[in-house]
N, C-alpha and C positions, 0 to 999 in steps of 0.2 A: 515513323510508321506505327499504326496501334496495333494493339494484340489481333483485333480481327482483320486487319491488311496480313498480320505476319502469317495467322496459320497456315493458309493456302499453303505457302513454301514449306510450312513442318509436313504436309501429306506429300509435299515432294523429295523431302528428308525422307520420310517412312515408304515410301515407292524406291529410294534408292539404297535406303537398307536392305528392302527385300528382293531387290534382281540381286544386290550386290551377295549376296546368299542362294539366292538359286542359280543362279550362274558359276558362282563357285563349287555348287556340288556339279551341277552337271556338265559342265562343259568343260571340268578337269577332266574327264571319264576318260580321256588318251592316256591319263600318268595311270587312271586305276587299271587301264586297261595293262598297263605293264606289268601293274601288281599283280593283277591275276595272271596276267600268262606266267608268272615268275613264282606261283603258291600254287596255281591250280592246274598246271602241268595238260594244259587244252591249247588248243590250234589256233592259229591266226582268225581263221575265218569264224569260229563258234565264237572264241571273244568276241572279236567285233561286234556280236548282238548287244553286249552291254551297252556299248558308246552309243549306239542308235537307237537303243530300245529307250534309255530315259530320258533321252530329247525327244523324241517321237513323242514317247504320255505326255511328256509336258506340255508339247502344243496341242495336240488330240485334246488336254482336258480344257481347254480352251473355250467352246462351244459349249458344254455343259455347264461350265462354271462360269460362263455368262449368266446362262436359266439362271443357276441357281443364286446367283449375285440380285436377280431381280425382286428374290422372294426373301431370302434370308439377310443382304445387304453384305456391304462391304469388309466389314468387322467380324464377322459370322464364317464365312467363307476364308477368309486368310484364315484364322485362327484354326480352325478345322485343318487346313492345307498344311499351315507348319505343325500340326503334332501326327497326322497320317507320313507328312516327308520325315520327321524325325522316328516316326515307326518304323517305318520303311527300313532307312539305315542304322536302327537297332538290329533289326532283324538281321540284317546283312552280314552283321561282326558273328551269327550262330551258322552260316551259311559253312556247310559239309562240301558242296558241288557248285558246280557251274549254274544248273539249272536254279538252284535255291537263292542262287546270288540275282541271278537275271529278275526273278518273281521277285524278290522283296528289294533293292536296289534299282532294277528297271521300273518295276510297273509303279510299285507303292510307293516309294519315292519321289518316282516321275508325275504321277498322279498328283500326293501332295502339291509339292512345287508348283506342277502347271496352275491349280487352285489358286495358291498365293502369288503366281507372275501375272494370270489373268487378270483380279484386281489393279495390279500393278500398272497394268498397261491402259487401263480406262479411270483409272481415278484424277489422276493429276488433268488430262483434259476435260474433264468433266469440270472440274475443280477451275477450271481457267478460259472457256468456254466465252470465244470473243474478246479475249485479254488479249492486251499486246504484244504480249513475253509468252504463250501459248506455248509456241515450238520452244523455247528456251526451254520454260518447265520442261517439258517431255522432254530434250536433249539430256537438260541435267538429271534428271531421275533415272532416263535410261544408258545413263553413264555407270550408273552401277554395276550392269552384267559388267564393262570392262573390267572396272578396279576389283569384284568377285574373282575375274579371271584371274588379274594381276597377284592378288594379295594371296588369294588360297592355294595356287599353284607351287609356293613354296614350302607353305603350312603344308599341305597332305606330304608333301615327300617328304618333310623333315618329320611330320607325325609318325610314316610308313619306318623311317629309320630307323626310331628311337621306339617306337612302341611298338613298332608291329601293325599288321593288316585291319586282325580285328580290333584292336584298341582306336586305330584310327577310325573307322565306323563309329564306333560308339562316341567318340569327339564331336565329330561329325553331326550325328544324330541329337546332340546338346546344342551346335549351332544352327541347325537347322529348323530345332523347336524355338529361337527365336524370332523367327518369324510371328508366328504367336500373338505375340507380346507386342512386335512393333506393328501389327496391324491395327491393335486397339487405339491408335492415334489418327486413322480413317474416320472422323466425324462425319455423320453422314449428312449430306445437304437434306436440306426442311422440303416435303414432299407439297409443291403447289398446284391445286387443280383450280384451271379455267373455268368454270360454270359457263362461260360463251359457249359455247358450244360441246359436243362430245363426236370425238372420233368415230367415225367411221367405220363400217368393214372395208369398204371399197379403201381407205387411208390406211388403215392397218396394210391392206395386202401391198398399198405401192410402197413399203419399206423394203418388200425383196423383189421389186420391181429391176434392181442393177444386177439381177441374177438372168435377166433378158440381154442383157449387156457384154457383147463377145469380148468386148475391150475387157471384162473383169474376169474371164478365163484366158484370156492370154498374159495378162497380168503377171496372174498366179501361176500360169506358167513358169512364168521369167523368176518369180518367187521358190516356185520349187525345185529349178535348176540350180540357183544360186546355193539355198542351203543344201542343194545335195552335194556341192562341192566344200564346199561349209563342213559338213558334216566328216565329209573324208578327210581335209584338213586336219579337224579338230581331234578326230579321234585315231589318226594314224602319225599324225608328224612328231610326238613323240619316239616313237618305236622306230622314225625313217631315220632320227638322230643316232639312233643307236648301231643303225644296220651303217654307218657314216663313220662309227666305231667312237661317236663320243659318251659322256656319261650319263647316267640317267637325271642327275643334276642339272647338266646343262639343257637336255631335253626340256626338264622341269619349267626352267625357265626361258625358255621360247615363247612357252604361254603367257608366262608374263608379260612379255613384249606385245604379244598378241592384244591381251589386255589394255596395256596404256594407250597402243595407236588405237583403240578402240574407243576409251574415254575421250581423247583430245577430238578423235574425228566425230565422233558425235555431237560435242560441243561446240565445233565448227559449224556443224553442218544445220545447228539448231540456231547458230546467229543468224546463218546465209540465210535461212528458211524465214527468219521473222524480220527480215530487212523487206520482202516483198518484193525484190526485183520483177519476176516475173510469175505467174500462176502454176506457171508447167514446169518451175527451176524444180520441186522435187523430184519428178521421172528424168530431169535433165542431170541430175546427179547418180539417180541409180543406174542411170545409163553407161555414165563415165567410170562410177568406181566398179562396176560388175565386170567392164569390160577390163579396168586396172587386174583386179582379178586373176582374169585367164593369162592375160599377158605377163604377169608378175610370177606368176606358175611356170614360166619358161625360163626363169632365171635359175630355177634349183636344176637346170640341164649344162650351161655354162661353167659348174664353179660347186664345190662340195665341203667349203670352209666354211667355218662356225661365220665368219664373218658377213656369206650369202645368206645363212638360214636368217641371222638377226634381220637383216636387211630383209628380207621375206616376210616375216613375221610381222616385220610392221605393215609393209605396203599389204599382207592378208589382214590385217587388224583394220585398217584403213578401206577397204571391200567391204569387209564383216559390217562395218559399221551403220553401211547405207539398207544395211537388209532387218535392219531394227530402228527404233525410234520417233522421231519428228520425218522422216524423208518415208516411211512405209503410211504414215498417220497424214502423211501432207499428200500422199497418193491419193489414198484413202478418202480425205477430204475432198478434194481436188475433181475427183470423176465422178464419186457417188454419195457426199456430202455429209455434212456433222451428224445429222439425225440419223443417219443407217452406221453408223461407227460402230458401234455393238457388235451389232451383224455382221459387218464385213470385216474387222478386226477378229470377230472370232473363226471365221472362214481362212482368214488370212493364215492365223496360229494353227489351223489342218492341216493344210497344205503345205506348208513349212516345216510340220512335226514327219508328214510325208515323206520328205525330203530327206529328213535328218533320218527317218529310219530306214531307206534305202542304201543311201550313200556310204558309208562305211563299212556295212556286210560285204558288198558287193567289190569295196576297196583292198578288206581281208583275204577274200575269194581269188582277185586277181592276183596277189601278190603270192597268196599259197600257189596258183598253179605257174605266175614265171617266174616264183625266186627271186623279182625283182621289183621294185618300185617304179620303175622309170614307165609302164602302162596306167599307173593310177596315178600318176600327174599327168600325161596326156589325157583321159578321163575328164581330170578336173579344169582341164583349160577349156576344155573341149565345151563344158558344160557352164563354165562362165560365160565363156561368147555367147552363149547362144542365149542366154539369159538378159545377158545387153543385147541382143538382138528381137527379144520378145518386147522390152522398155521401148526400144527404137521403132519397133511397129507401131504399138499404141500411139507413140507421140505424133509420128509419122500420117496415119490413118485415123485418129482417135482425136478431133480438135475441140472438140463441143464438150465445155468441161460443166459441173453441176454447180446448178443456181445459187446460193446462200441469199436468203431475203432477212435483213436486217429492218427490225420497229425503232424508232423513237418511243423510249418508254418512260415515261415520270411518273413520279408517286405524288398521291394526292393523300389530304389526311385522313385518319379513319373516320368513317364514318359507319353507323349504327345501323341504319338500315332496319330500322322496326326494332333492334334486340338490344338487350341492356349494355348498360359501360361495360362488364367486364369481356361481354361477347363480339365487341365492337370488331369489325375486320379493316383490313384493308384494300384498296385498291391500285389497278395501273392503269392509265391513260396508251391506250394500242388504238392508231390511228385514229387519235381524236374519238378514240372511245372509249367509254370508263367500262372496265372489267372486274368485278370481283377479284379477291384473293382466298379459298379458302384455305387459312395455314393455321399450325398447330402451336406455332412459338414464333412471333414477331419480331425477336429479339435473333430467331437463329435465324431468318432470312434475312436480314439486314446484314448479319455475317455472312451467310453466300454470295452475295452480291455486294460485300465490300470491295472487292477487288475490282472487278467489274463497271462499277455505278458510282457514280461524283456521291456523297453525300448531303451536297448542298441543292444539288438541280436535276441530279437522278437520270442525265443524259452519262452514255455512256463512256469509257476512257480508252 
């Protein structure tokens, strides 16, 4: 394989460096959430804003940090995102209160992050775009939130032991500014414009044409039920460990488990996904494991031994899994097609951050006023079902899934076209018809479309 077959897979390296870090700061926020109620001497219910508040920015920044991905580019925007998330959680180790913590740990942090996962989540398809391994990529890249969950889950509590609250922050805030750094291995593909023709206003507007589409708010429905159960999970089943009377240790590492069945089922589910069985096998999955879910929630009613939680933790990691990756991106695909991905990816990450910042407060809230947890698993079961019951409709009622019209493309040699050797451009053969290419380095598009494209016959693999 040559250098320009291999990089594609380094931007899929550098995608899963970067969830693997922002997933580690935020979706430990159940351990921080301990921390603080154990330093900052505040209620179940006011914490809980922590745990919700910087999932929520992170997906909120979603839509904005698409704009600005389209002006500023790939490498621009991550970089910006990891030294705002690393400010954020500097700030956090000076935090006096509750409030100071939420503003610079919730929002500035959460913001960062979201910046640097938003890239995350559109580069590697971008980057693979008609490739056969598509969903693979995206599985393995977005195998990182896992192993983030898995790896730092241990890391902040043994940080919190041994150094203290704020010392951990400021750790924190050193690994979060590398993001940074591994974004500048985002090469951005060579920008090629069709001289055939130009777009349209009437073409621009049918890109938010699936926003006519009832199937894509019930969807998102089914999408924000799920991380709203997601989110209560994530940021109270530490603390349910505790109220179980085990240690804040073993708490710790729940999450870790959470993490593994997280990575393995992602990478399953990114093989199942690029095998083709059937079109609708993605919503045919998020069907099963959302509904796994609720019903997995009923097993913490049975049985109060470390050996149910484990048990739990995987089959929630094994849920978790289908509400991110290759099976949201194969929805995505699948009803309202590649070319609106932007858009509905970033629609997706709202609705989702929605979720995450409902679910938790309201988990805090319940359990302040019955002293008891056993309402906020009913809650969460309650909201997984019905979440596999929103998948179930669409598939159900929703058959007519969106076109992908695929060219025959081959290159032809350069040709001059009136203007000197060094100006000479190239072209592509689209339907037996020669089309200009105006590109800025010939040399970088031939590496965008290594992966892609035979080099000998320019059909594609």
């Amino acid at each position: 394989m040559s250098c320009l077959q291999t990089f594609p897979w380094i931007v899929v390296f550098a995608s899963f460096i970067i969830r693997a870090i922002v997933y580690g700061i935020t979706y430990t926020s159940g351990i921080v959430y301990v921390i603080v109620l154990d330093n900052f001497e505040t209620g179940e219910a006011a914490t809980s804003w922590i745990t919700s508040i910087i999932t929520t920015v992170m997906f909120a920044a979603g839509p904005a940090s698409g704009r600005l991905v389209k002006v500023f580019g790939w490498r621009i925007i991550t970089f910006v995102g990891g030294v705002i998330a690393g400010t954020g959680l500097l700030l956090a180790s000076f935090s006096s209160d509750l409030f100071f913590l939420i503003l610079s740990y919730g929002f500035v942090t959460g913001f960062g992050c979201g910046m640097a996962y938003m890239v995350a989540g559109v580069v590697v398809p971008a980057y693979f775009v008609g490739h056969r391994r598509q969903k693979i990529a995206v599985a393995i890249a977005s195998c990182g939130t896992g192993v983030g969950t898995f790896v730092f889950s241990p890391i902040i509590q043994y940080l919190y032991a041994t150094y203290g609250w704020k010392n951990l922050f400021i750790v924190l805030a050193g690994i979060a500014m590398q993001c940074s750094s591994t974004g500048l291995l985002y090469r951005p593909l060579p920008s090629i414009s069709l001289t055939k023709s130009e777009m349209s206003k009437e073409e621009k507007a049918a890109d938010w044409r699936f926003l006519k589409n009832t199937s894509f708010y019930v969807i998102h429905m089914g999408f924000f039920l799920t991380t709203f159960g997601d989110s209560v999970i994530y940021g109270h089943f530490g603390e349910f460990a505790l109220t179980l009377g085990f240690t804040t240790d073993k708490g710790a590492y729940l999450y870790s488990v959470i993490g593994i069945s997280v990575m393995i089922l992602k990478l399953l589910q990114g093989v199942a996904l690029d095998s083709k069985v059937s079109t609708s096998l993605p919503i045919k999955l998020a069907i099963f494991f959302f509904l796994l879910g609720g019903l997995a929630t009923t097993l913490l009613f049975t049985s109060q031994e470390y050996m149910m939680l484990l048990m739990y933790a995987a089959l929630f990691g094994a849920n978790t899994a289908a509400s991110g990756g290759a099976i949201v991106i194969g929805i995505l695909e699948t009803y309202y097609g590649h070319e609106n991905l932007e858009l509905t990816y970033g629609m997706n990450l709202a609705v989702t951050g929605l979720g995450n910042l409902l679910g938790s407060p309201i988990a805090g809230f319940l359990f302040e006023t019955n002293k008891s947890y056993s309402p906020v698993l009913i809650m969460v079961c309650i909201t997984k079902v019905l979440s596999s019951g929103c998948f179930l409709f669409v598939y159900k009622v929703y058959t007519e899934f969106h076109t992908n019209y695929t060219y025959d493309v081959t290159f032809s040699k350069k040709e001059s076209l009136g203007r000197g050797q060094n100006e000479s451009i190239s072209t592509l053969e689209v339907d037996e018809e020669k089309v200009p290419l105006i590109i800025d380095n010939s040399f970088k598009y031939s590496e965008a479309f290594s992966e892609n494209v035979d080099s000998k016959n320019g059909t594609t693999v």
